[in-house]
N, C-alpha and C positions, 0 to 999 in steps of 0.2 A: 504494500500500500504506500508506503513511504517514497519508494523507486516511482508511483505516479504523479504523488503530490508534486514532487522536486517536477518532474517534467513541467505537470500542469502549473505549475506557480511559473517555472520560465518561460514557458507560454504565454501567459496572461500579460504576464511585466513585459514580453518581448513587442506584443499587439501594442501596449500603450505605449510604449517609448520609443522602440525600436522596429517596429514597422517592415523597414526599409531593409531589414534582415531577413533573409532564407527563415522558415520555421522549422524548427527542431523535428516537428510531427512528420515533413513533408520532404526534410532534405536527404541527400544522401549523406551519411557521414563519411567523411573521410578524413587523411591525416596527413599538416601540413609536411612532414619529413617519416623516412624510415622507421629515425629513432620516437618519433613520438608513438608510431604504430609499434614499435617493438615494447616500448614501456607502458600502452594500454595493455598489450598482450598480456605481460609480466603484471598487471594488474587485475585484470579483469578473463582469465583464460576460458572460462562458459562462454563469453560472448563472443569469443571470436575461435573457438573449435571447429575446425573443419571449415573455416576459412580461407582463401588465398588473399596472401599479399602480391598486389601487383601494380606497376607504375602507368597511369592514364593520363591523359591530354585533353581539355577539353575542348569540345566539336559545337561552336555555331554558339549561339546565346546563351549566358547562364550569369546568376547571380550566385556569389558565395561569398563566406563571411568567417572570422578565425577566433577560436574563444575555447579558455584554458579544461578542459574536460574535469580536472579537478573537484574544478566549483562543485560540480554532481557527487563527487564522492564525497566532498562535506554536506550537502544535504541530504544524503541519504544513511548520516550518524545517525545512532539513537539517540537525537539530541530534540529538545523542543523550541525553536524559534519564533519571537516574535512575527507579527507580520511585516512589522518598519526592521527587522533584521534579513526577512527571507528578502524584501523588497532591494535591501541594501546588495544580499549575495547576487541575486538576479542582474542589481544594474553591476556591479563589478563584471559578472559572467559576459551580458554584453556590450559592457564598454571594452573587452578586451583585454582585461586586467589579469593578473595572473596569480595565483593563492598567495605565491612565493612574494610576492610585494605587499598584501596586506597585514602577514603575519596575524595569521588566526588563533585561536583555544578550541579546546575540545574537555572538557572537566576539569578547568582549570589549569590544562597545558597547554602548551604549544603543540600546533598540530601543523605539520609540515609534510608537504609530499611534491613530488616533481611536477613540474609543471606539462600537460599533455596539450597539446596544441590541436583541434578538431577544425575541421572546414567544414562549415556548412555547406551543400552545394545542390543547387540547383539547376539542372541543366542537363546536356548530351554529355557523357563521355567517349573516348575510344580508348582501346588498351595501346601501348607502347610497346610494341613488339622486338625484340633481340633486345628490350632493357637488360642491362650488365647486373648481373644476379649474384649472390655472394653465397647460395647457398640456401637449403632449407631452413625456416626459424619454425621452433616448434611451436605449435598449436595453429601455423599454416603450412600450404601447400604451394 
């Protein structure tokens, strides 16, 4: 339930402010470099099981947008936040800010994680064929 709210609260806040942003609900996600995709990996390995990482180019018109993936994994603590705090994480999320520069808490600590770089993206892709490959990473193909 928690994993919705977080969506549906950057939703909301994204409509009122940010508009002019790809929606989380509708974009593709993708990842501005290798290493942010290997460090969700290394984060989140359910969600990306039996997927392939692969480099693409985009084809023809598209809107996208870049915001630190993190944010989600602090709202999805077992934590209770105000609404003027969730309001607060959401505009950090899209203004582009990244965890690493707020220096957040979590039970009275510091909570600290790499910062994951996501692209929202909207639009045609095509794949990028004889991209220079270093090899299998696990938990892709």
């Amino acid at each position: 339930m928690q994993n919705y709210f977080a969506e549906y609260h950057l939703e909301y806040f994204r409509q009122r402010r940010y508009n002019h942003f790809p929606s989380r609900l509708h974009a593709l996600l993708q990842f501005a470099t290798r290493t942010d995709a290997t460090t969700f990996r290394l984060k989140h390995p359910q969600k990306v099981f039996g997927k392939n990482l692969a480099c693409s180019r985009t084809k023809g018109a598209y809107i996208c947008s870049f915001h630190d993936a993190s944010w989600l994994d602090y709202l999805r603590l077992p934590h209770s936040l105000s609404l003027s705090a969730l309001d607060e994480v959401a505009d950090h999320y899209w203004s582009g800010r990244t965890v690493e520069e707020i220096g957040l808490t979590f039970m009275n600590e510091p909570w600290q994680e790499p910062p994951v770089i996501e692209a929202l993206y909207q639009g045609a892709l095509e794949p990028v064929w004889g991209h220079e490959q270093s090899g299998w990473l696990p938990g892709f193909r």
